[in-house]
N, C-alpha and C positions, 0 to 999 in steps of 0.2 A: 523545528516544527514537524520536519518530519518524522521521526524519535518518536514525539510524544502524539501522533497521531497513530505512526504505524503504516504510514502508507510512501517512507522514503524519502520525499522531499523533491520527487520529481516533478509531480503534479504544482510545486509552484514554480521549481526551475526550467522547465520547459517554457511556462509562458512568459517568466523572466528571461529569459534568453531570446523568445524569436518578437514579444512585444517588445521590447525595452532596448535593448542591443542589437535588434538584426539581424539575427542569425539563421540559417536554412533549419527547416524543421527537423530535417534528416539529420544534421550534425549535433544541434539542439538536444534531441530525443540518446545520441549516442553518447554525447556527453552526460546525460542525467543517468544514463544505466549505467556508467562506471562511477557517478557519485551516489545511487543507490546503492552499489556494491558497500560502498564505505561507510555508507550508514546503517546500512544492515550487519557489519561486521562492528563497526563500535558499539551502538544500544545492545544488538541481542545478549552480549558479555552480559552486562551489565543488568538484563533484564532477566536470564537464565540466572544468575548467580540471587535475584530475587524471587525465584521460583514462579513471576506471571505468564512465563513460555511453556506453551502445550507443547512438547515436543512429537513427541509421538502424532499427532491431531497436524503438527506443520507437514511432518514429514508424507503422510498419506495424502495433502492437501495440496502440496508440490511437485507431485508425480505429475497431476493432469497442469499445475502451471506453468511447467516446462517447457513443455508437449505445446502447450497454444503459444509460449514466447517464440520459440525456435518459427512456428507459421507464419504470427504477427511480422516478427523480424524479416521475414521472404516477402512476404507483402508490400512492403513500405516502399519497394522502388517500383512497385507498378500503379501508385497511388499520388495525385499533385499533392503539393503543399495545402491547399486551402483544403481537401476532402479530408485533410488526417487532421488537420485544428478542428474540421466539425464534429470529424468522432470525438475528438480529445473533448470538445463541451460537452458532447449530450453523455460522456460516462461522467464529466464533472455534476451537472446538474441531475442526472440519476444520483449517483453518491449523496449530493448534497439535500435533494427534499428527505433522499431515505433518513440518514441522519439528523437532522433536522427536526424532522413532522414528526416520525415514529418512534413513538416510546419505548427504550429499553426493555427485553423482555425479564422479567425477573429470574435470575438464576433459580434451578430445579433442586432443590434442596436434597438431596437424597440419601438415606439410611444407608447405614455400613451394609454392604452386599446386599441392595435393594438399586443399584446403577442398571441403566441400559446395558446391552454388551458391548456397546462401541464404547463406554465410558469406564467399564470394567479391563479394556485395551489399551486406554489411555489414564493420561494424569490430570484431574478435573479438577484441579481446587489450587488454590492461593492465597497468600494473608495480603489481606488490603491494609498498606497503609496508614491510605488516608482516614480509615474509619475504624484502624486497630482491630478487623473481624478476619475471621477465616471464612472464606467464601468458598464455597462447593455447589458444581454445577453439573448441569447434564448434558449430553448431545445431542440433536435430534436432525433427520433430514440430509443423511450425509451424502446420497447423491447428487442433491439440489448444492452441496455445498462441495462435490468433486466438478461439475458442472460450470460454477463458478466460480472455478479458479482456473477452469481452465478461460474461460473468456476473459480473466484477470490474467492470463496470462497472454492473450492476444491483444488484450492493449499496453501490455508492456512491451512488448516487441516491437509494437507498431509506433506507439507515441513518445515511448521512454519514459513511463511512467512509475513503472515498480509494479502496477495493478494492485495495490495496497488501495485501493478507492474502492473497486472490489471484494480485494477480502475481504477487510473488516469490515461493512457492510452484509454481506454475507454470513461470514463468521457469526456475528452480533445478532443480525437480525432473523435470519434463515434455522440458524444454528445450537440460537442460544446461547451463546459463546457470551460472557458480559465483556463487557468494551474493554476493559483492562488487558484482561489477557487474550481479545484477538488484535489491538492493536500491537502488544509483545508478541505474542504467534507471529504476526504478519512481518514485523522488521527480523522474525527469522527466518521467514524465506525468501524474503527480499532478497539477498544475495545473490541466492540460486535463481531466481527468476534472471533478475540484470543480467548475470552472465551467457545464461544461454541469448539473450538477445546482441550482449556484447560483440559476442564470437561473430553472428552474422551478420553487424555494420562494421565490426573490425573488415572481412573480408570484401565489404562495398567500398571501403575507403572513408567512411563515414567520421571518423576518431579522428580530432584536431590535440597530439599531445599537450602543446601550451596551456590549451584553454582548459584543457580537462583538468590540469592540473591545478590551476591557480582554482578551478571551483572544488576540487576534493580539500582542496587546504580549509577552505571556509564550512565544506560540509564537515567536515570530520571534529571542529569547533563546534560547530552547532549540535554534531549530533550527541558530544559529549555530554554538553549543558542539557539537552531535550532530553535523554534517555535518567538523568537524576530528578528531571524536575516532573513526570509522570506520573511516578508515585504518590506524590502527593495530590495530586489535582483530584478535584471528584467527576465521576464518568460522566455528568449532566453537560457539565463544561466543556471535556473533550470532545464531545459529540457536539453542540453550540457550536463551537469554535473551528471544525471542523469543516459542517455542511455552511457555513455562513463565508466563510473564505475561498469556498470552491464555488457557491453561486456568483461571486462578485469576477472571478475567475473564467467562469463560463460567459459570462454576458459578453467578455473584453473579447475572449476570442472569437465568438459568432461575430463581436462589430469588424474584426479585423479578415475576417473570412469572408465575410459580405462587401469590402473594401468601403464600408462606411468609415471606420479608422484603419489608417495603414501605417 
């Protein structure tokens, strides 16, 4: 699921871990960034060799998501358990009305050497497909969109998230990015996000080896299956399937924050 959304798969294993299993949120969060790592590194192959990854557009776009993982990650030991599930819902239910409520913007169709300059930099186009077309797009707003990735990079540090709930959102809606290729863009720099948050729960102590491992076995399954089965879906449904899974997601963690469920 993560694969095919683009946002890593942390955003469901975090709450699958500290609802379901019991697990501290700190530990929780560092095992989900060493299984973003691995699901950023299977799909992106796979989605580069499909041509839906901006590369150029990730790489500008992961400078500032670094930069806020490495903060987020410093953070988290000066923050209780129940203050970092209530961030973790309200970036859930931001993500989830954005995608959800608002309409995909239509890609900017643009004449041979008629692109913006940012898109004359980068690589804007890709063959969908599910609908057998070549799609070519524009970019627009790219401060708004260094902006957030870097606070997609402070909730990956913080919650172990990937901040793929972020980008693509962003990406998509901010950006003009169609959902295809910012959900590809985003599982390619998932990686880079995870790791710099790695590094600084690796040095809190945070990283339980057994558990990490038994959950990259399952990630790296899924992320195989998610990253073939993308291409085909249409962008209506990704985005549906998306913000409807992260509302049901946020409600669970406010109940457990508020110690109505524990």
């Amino acid at each position: 699921m993560g694969s095919i959304l683009g946002i890593g798969g942390g955003i469901f294993l975090v709450p699958l871990l500290v609802l379901v299993f019991d697990i501290d949120i700190q530990i929780a969060a560092a095992t989900s960034l060493v299984a973003v790592i691995v699901t950023s590194s299977t799909s992106a192959s796979s989605y580069l060799h499909e041509g839906y990854v901006n590369v150029k557009l990730g790489m500008f776009l992961e400078t500032f998501t670094t930069a806020g993982a490495v903060i987020g990650a410093l953070l988290v030991v000066y923050l209780t358990p129940s203050t970092i599930e209530i961030v973790l819902a309200m970036a859930l239910v931001y993500a989830s009305v954005y995608m959800m409520f608002r309409a995909e913007p239509k890609p900017i169709i643009s004449a041979s050497g008629s692109q913006s300059p940012l898109c004359r930099r980068f690589r804007c186009r890709y063959s969908d497909e599910s609908t057998g077309s070549n799609v070519e797009y524009d970019i627009r707003n790219a401060r708004v969109g260094a902006f957030g990735s870097f606070v997609a990079g402070n909730l990956s540090g913080l919650v172990g998230i990937g901040g793929g709930i972020v980008k693509v959102p962003i990406m998509n809606i901010s950006m003009g990015v169609p959902i295809k290729a910012a959900t590809a863009t985003s599982n390619f720099m998932l990686g880079v996000t995870a790791l710099a948050g790695v590094l600084v729960y690796l040095s809190h102590g945070f990283i339980a080896p057994v558990l990490t491992g038994v959950v990259c076995i399952g990630i790296f399954m899924g992320a195989t299956l998610g990253s073939r089965t993308m291409p085909r879906l249409r962008g209506t449904f990704v985005r549906f399937l998306f913000g409807a899974i992260l509302l049901v997601i946020a409600a669970t963690l406010v109940l457990r924050a508020s110690g109505v469920w524990i």
